[in-house]
C-alpha positions as CSV (number, residue, x, y, z in Angstrom):
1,X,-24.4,-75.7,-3.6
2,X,-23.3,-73.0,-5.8
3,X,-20.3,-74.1,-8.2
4,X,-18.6,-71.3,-10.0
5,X,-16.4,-72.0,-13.0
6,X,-13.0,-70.6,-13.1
7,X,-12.5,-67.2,-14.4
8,X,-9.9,-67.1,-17.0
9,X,-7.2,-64.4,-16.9
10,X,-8.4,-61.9,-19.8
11,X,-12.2,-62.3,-18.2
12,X,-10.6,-61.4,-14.2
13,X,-8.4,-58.8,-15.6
14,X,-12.0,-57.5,-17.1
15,X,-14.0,-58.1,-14.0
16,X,-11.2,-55.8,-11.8
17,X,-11.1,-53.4,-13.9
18,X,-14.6,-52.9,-14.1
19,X,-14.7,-53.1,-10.6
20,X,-12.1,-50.1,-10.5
21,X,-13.6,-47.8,-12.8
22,X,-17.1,-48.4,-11.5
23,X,-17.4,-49.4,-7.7
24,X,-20.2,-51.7,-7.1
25,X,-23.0,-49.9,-5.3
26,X,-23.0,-50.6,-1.4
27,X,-25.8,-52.7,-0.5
28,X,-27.5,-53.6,2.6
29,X,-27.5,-56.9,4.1
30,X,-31.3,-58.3,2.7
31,X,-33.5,-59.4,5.5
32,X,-35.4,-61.7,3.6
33,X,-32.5,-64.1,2.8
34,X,-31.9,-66.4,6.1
35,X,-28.0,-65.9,6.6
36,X,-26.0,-68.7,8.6
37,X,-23.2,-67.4,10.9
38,X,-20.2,-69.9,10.1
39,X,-16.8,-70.1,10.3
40,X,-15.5,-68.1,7.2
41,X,-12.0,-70.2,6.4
42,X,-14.4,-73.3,7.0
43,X,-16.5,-72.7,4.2
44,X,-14.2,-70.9,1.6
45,X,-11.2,-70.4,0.7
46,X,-8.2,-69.6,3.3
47,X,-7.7,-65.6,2.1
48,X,-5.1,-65.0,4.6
49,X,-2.9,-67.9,3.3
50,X,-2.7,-66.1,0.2
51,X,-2.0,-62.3,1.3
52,X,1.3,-61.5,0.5
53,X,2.4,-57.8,1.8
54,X,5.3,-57.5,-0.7
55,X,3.0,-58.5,-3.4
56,X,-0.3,-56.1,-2.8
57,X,-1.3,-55.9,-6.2
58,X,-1.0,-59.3,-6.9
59,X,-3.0,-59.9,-3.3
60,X,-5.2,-57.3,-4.7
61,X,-5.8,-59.9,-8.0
62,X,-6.8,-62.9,-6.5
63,X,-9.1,-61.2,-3.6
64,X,-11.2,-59.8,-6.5
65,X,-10.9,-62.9,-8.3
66,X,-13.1,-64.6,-4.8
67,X,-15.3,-61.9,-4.9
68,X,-17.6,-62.3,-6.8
69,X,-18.1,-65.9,-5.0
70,X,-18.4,-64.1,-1.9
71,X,-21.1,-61.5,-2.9
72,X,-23.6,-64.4,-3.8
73,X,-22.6,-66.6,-0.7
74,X,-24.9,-64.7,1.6
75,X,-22.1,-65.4,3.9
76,X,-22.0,-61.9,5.1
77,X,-18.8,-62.2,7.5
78,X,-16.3,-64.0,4.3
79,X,-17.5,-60.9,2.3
80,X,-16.6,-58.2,5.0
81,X,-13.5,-59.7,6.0
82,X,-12.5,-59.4,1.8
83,X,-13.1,-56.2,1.1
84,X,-11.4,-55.2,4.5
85,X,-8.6,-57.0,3.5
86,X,-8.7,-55.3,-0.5
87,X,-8.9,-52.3,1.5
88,X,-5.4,-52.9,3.3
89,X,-3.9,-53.8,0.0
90,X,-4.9,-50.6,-1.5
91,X,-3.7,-49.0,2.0
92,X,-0.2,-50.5,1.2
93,X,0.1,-49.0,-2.5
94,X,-1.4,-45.5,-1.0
95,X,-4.3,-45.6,-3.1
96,X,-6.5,-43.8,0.0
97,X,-9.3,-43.4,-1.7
98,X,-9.8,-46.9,-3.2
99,X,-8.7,-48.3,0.4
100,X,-11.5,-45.5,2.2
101,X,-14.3,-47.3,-0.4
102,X,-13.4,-50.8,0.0
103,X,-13.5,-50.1,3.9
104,X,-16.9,-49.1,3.2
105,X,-18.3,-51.8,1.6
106,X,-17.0,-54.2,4.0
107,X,-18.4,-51.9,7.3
108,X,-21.6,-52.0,5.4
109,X,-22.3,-55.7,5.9
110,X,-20.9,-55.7,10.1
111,X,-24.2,-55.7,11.5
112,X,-25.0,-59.2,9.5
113,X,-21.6,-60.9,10.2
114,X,-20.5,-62.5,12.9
115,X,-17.7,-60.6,15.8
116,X,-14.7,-61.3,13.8
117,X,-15.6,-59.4,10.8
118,X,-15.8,-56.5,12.8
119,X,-12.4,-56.9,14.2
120,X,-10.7,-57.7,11.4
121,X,-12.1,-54.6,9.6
122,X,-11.4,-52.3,13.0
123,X,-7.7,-53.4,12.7
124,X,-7.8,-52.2,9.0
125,X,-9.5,-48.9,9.7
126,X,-7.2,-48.4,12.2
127,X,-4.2,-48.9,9.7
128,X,-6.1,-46.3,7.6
129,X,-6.1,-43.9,10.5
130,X,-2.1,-44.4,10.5
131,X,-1.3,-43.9,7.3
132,X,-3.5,-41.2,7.2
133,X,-1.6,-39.4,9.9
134,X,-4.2,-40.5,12.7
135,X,-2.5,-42.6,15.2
136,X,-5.2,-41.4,18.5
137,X,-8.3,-43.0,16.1
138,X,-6.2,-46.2,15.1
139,X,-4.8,-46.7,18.7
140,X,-8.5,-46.8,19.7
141,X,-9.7,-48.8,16.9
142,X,-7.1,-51.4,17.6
143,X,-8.1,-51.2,21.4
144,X,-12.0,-52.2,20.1
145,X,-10.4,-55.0,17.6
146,X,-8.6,-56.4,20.5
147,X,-11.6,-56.5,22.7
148,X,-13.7,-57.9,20.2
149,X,-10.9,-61.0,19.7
150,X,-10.0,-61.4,23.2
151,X,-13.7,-61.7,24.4
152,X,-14.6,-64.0,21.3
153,X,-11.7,-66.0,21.5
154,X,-10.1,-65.2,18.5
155,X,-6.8,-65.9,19.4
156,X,-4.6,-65.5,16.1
157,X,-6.5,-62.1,15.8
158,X,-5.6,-60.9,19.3
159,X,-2.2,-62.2,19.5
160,X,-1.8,-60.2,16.3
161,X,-3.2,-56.7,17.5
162,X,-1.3,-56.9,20.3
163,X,1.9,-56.9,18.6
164,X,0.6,-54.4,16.6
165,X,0.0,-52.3,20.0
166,X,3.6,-53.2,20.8
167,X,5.7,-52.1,17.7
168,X,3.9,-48.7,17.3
169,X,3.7,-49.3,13.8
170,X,-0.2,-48.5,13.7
171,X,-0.7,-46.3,16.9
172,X,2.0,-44.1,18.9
173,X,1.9,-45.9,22.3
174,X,4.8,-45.2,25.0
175,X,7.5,-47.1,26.0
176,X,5.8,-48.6,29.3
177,X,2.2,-49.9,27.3
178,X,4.2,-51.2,24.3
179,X,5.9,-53.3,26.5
180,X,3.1,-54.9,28.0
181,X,1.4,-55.3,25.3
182,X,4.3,-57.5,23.6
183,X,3.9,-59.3,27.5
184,X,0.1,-60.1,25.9
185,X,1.2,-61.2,22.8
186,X,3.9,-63.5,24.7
187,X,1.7,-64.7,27.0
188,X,-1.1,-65.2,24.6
189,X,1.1,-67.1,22.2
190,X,2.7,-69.6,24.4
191,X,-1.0,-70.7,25.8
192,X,-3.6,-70.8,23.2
193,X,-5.2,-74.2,21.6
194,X,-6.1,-72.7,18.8
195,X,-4.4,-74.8,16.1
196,X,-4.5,-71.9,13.5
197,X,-3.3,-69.3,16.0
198,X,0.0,-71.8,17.1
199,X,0.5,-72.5,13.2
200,X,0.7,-68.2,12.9
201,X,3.0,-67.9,15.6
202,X,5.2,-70.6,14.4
203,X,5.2,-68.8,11.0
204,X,6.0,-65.5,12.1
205,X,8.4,-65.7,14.9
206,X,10.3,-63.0,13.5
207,X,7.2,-60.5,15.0
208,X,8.4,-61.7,18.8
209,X,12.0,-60.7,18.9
């Protein structure tokens, strides 16, 4: 089991900046190494617990500060869904390129990961589309991302892109399909089992009304 000791603050704040100046080469996933399809959150640290929107940079900080982790994991999906998600927090600050590279790494290890990866980075693509100015590619990314959850039963993850489908706030939808979409989300919402997916809704009601 690999134990990592703790980075301290003047060695992290070395580590991202070297990561900012010089990107890490994209690699392929390595065919030799036997890589186990798990549950990502099961295995590592909870990422999403820690994203905080209004806080991107600081979001920005402690993804990079699991990164390295993640990289010698072999655990291709925890390593795609992070740099999708540094991606998004570049997205937020309008840093398009850094967000466009980060997106690339984490499409680079898809084929290796398990179905979620790919969604979650889809839904983050698509966000790049929007701000962008690209709402017919994000409203069709989003489509695939919701697919992809819906038929792997990733409930939180579908109950999410639906409301994104709803509120127009990725793709331009009308009136009519937004509504049924937030009808999904509703419907999706009050009915899963998934524990995670009914602790999200409970925590973000405020996405419903």
């Amino acid at each position: 089991m690999l134990i990592l000791r703790p980075m301290g603050l003047l060695s992290l704040s070395l580590f991202i900046t070297l990561l900012l100046l010089s990107p890490l080469p994209l690699q392929a996933a390595q065919e030799d190494i036997p890589y186990c399809h798990r549950y990502a959150d099961f295995n590592f640290p909870d990422y999403m617990a820690v994203w905080n929107e209004e806080e991107p940079e600081l979001t920005a900080f402690t993804y990079f500060s699991m990164l390295n982790m993640a990289a010698s994991s072999v655990d291709k999906t925890f390593l795609s869904e992070l740099l999708s998600q540094i991606g998004r927090t570049f997205l937020i600050r309008e840093d398009f390129e850094q967000a466009k590279y980060y997106l690339a790494q984490a499409e680079g290890y898809l084929d290796d990961a398990e179905p979620r990866a790919r969604a979650y980075f889809l839904r983050e693509k698509a966000r790049y589309y929007a701000y962008t100015e690209q709402q017919d590619q994000a409203k069709e990314l989003l489509l695939k991302s919701w697919e992809i959850s819906k038929q792997e039963h990733y409930d939180q993850l579908a109950i999410e892109t639906a409301l994104d489908l709803s509120e127009n706030s990725i793709a331009i939808i009308n009136q009519e399909d937004r509504g049924r979409w937030r009808q999904i989300a509703e419907k999706l919402a009050a009915s899963t089992k998934d524990e995670r997916a009914k602790i999200w809704v409970l925590q973000n009601q405020s996405r419903f009304i």
